[in-house]
C-alpha positions in Angstrom: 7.9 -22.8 -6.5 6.2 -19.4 -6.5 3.2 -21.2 -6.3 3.7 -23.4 -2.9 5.5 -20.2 -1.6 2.3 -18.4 -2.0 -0.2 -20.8 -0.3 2.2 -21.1 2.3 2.0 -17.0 3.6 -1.5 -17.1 3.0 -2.5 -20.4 5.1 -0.4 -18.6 7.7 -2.0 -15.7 7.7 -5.2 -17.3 7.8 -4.5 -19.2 10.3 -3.8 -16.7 12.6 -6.5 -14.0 11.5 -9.1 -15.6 14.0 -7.4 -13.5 16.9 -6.3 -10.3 14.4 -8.0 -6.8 13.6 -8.4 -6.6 9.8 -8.0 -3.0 8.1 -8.0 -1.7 4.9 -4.2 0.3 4.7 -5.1 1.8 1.2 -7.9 1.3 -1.6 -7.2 2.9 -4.8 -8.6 3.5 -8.3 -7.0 6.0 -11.1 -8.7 5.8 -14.0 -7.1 8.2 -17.4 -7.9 8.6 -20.4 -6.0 10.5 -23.4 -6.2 10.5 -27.4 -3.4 8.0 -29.4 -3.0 9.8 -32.7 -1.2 6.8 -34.2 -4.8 5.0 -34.2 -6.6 7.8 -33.9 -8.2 6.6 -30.9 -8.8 7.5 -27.4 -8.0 5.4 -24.7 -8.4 4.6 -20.9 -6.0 2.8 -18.7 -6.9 1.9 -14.9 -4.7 1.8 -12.4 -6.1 -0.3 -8.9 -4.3 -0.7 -5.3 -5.2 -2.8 -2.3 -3.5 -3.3 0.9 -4.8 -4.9 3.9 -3.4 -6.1 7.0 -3.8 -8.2 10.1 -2.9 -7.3 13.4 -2.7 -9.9 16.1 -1.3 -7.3 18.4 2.2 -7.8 20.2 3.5 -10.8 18.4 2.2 -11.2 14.9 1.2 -8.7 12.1 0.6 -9.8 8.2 0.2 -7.6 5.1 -1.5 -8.5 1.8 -1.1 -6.6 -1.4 -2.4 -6.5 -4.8 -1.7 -3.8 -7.5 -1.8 -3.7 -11.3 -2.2 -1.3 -14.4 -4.2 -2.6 -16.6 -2.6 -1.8 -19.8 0.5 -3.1 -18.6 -1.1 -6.9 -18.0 -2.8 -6.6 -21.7 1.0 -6.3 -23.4 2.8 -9.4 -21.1 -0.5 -11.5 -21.3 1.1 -13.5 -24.1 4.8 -13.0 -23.1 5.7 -13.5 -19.6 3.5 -14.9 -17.0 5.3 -14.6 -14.3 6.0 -11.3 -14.8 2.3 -10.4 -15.2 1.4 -11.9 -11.8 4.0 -9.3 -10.2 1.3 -7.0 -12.0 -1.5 -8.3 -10.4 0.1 -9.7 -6.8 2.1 -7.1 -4.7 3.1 -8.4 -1.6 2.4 -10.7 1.2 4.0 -10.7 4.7 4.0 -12.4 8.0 5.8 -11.1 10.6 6.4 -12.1 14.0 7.0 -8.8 16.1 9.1 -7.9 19.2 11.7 -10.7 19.7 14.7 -10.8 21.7 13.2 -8.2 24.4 11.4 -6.2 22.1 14.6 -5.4 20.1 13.9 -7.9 16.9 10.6 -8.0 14.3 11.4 -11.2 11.6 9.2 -11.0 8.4 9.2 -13.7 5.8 7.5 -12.1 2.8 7.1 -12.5 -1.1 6.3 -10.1 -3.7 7.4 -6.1 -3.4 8.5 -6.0 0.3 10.0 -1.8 0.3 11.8 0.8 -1.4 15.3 1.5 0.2 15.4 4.9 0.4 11.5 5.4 -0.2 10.1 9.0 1.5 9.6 11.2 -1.5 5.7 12.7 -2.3 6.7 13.0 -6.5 6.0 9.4 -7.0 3.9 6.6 -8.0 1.3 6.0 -10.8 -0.2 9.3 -10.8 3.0 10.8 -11.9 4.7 7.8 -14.1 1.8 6.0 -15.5 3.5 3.9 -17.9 4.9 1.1 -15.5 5.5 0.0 -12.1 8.9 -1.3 -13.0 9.5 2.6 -13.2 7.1 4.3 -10.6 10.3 6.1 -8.7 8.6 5.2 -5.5 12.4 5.0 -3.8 16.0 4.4 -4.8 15.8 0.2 -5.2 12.5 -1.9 -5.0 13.0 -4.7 -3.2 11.1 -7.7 -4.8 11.4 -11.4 -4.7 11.0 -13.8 -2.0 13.0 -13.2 0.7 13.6 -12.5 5.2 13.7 -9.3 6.6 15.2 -8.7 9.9 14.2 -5.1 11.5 16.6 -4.3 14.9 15.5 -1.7 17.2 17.3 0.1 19.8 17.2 3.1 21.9 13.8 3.7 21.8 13.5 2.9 18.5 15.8 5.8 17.5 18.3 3.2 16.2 16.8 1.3 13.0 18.8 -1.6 11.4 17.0 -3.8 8.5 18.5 -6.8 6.7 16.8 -8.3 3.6 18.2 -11.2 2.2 16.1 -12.6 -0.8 15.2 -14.2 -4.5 15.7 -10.8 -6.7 12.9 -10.8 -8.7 13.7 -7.3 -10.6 14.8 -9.4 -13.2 12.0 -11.1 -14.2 11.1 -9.1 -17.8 8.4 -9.5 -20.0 10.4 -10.8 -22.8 9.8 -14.2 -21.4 12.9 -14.7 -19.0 12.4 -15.6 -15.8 15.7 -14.8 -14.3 15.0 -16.6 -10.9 19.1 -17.6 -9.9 19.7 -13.6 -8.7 20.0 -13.2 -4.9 20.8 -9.8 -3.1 21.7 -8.9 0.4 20.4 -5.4 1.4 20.9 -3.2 4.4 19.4 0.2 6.5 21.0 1.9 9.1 19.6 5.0 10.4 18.6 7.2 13.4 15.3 8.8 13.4 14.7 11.9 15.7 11.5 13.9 16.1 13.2 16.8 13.6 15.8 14.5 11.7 16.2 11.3 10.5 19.0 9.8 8.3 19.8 6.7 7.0 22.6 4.9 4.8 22.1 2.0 2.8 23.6 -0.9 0.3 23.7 -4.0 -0.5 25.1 -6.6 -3.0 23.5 -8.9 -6.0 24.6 -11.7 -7.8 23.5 -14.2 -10.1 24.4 -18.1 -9.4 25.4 -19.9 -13.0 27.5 -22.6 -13.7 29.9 -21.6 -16.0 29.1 -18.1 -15.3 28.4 -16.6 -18.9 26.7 -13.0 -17.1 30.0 -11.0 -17.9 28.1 -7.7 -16.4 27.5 -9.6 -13.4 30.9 -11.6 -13.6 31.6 -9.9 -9.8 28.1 -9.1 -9.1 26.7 -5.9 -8.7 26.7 -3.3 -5.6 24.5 -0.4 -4.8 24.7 2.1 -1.7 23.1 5.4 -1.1 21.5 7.7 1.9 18.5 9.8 2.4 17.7 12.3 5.3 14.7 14.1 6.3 14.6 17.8 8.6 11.6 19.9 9.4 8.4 19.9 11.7 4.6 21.1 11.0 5.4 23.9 8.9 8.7 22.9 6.8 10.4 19.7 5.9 13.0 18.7 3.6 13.6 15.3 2.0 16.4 14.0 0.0 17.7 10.6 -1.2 20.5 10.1 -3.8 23.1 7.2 -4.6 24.5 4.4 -7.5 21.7 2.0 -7.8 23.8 -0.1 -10.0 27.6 -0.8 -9.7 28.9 -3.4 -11.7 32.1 -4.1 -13.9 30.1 -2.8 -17.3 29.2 0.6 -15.3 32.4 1.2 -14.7 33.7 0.0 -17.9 31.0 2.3 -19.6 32.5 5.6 -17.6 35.7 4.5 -18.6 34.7 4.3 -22.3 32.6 7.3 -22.4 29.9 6.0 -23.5 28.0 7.2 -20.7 28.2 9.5 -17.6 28.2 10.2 -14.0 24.9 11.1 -14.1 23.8 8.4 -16.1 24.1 6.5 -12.8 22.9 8.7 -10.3 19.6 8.3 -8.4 19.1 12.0 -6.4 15.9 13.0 -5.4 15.3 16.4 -3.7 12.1 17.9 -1.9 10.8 21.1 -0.5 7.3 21.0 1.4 6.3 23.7 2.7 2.8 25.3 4.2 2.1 29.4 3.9 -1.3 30.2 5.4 -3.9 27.6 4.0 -1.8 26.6 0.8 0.7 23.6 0.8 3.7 24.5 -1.8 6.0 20.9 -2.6 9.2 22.0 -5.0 10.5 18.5 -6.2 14.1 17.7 -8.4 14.3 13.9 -9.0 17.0 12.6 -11.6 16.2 9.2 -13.6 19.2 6.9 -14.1 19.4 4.9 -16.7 19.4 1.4 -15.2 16.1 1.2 -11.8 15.6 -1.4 -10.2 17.2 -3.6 -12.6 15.3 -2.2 -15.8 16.9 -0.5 -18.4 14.8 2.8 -18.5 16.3 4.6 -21.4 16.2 7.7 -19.3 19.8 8.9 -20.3 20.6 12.5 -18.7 16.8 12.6 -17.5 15.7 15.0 -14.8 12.4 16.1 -13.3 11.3 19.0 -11.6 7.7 19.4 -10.1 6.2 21.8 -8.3 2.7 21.3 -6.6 0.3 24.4 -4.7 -2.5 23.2 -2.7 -5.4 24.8 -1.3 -6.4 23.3 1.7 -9.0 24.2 4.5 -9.4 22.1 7.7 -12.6 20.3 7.9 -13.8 21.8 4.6 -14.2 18.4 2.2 -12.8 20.5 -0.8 -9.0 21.4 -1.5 -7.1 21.8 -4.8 -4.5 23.6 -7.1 -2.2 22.9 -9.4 0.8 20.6 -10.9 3.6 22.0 -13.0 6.0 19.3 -14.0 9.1 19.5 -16.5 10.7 17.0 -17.3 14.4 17.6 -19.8 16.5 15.0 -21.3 19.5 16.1 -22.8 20.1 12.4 -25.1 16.9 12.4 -27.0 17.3 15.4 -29.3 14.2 14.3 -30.9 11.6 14.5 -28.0 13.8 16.4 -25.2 11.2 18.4 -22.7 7.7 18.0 -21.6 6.2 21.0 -20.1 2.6 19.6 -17.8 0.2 21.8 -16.4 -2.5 19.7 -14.7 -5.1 21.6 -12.5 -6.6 19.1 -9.8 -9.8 19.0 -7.3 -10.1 16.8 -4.4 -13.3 16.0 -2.9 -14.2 14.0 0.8 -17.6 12.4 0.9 -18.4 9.4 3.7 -14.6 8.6 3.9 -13.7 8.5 -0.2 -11.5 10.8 -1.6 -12.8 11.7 -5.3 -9.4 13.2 -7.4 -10.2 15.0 -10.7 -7.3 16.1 -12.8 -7.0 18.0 -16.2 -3.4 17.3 -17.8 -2.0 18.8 -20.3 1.8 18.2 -21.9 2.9 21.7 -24.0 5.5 19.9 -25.8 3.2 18.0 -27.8 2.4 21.4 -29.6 5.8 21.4 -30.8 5.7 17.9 -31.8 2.8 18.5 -33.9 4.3 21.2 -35.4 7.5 19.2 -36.3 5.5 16.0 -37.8 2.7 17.8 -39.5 0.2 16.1 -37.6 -2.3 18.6 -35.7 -3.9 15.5 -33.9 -0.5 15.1 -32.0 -1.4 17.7 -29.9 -4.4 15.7 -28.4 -1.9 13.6 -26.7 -1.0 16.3 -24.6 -4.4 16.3 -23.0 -5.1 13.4 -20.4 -8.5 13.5 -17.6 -7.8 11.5 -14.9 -10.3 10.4 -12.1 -9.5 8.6 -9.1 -10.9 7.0 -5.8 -8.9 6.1 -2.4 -10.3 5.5 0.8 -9.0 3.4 3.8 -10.7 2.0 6.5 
């Protein structure tokens, strides 16, 4: 099914491409490398991005996306096949723009579509390198195969988008392909040149006959905000909410057996600019259960605080990351304390990103286990590329 769904957007979009301007939205490499001191070894994952679109102008746009990590797609290579082509394919999207008087745009679309409640910098591989299931890039992914209606009103100060769609977050890589859950997701907002706000939910539920999924006996809600302030010099951004609401969550509050902010998605951010350095302060909280994947992140939170050097027209800025990150439930490996100097350099439209990281906490752990090499994994060099064009 996947399959036919597939050649159907992309004979559509090539269909139409004869009359569209092609661009390159983003084109990005990461490349890291760190030691393993359970083989001994050291080791290099690469992380690769590519978005293009089409523009036909008033009526038609279309979006094509790939993105994949490759260590990731070398441990489901044997196990889940599906799921490994949601490693490799991102999205694809054709949308007709501007119905009903310019109030209406109507995208049919498969693979990632959007992040409800996406806006936050303190995201993506560069900062969670160990999957794209659990990239933080927003408060729900929304994945599958699906229609998205985007209303517009009042100058486009009124927002309203609909998603109904195939969930695909619960495609694992044990195997199971999970393809009976549907969801039906909404945005409101009001965006203002120095404010914009926006609520949103939606509803999930699997379609079984008898229905055996007792978590999902009544189906499972989410609903959230997130609201932006600030102009060129300050801004503020923050998104929080209960990704997951379901008869087990609520049963597991009522048990004990976890917590209020077990549940909680809140993300928090401070950008600021003070002669030529950018300062970004960022608090994100981890719940246990993103977009559909247990994350094991139990009383998790993040704080992350980025200084920038940057000079206009000069092809050379950098600083400095400091990141901890403090989990109350595992006593065995609770903080990680990263310092990661960085470099950014401009040449014939590439960006070249050098980073130095280094995780403190390792120190500890090497101390605890006897094992000096464990330290090593503390230290990680990535390089990356991105240009656009």
């Amino acid at each position: 099914m996947k399959k036919y769904q597939l050649m159907i957007i992309f004979f559509l979009i090539s269909f139409y491409t004869y009359s569209a301007s092609i661009s390159v939205d983003e084109l990005k490499i990461i490349a890291d490398g760190n030691f393993n001191s359970s083989n001994n070894e050291f080791e290099m994952n690469t992380y690769f991005k590519f978005i293009t679109s089409f523009d036909g102008g008033y009526k038609f746009a279309a979006k094509v996306a790939f993105e994949t990590n490759i260590t990731e797609l070398e441990l489901n290579y044997t196990t889940s096949p599906l799921g490994m082509v949601y490693l490799f394919f991102n999205k694809a999207e054709v949308m007709a723009k501007n119905l009903a008087k310019s109030h209406l745009d109507l995208a049919f679309w498969t693979g990632t579509n959007q992040y409800l409640g996406s806006g936050n910098q303190y995201r993506g591989h560069l900062y969670y390198p160990e999957s794209v299931d659990t990239d933080y890039q927003g408060f729900y992914r929304v994945r599958g195969t699906g229609v998205t209606s985007h209303l517009k009103f009042w100058e486009d100060r009124f927002v309203a988008d609909i998603h109904i769609y195939q969930n695909a977050n619960f495609i694992d890589a044990s195997g199971d392909l999970n393809l009976n859950y549907f969801s039906f997701d909404s945005e409101v907002g009001l965006n203002f040149d120095k404010i914009k706000f926006s609520f949103f939910g939606g509803y999930t539920k699997d379609f079984i006959l008898p229905n055996t999924n007792a978590d999902l006996r009544y189906g499972r809600g989410k609903i959230g905000m997130k609201f932006w302030i600030g102009n060129e010099h300050v801004q503020f951004f923050s998104c929080f909410g209960f990704p997951n609401m379901d008869s087990a969550t609520f049963s597991s509050i009522q048990n004990q057996t976890s917590n209020f902010f077990d549940l909680l998605y809140m993300v928090g951010e401070l950008n600021f600019k003070l002669f030529r350095s950018i300062h970004t302060i960022s608090f994100l909280t981890r719940p246990s259960i993103y977009s559909e994947k247990t994350t094991g992140a139990s009383t998790n939170f993040d704080i992350n605080y980025k200084f920038k050097i940057q000079v206009p027209d000069f092809p050379i800025n950098g600083g400095f990351l400091f990141n901890l990150k403090y989990s109350l439930a595992d006593v065995n490996d609770q903080w990680n304390i990263i310092l990661a100097p960085y470099a950014s350099i401009t040449l014939s439209g590439v960006i070249w990103d050098f980073t130095v990281h280094y995780d403190f906490s390792r120190i500890q752990i090497a101390r605890a286990t006897g094992n000096t090499l464990t330290a090593l994994e503390g230290l990680k060099i990535v390089i990356g590329a991105s240009s656009r064009f």
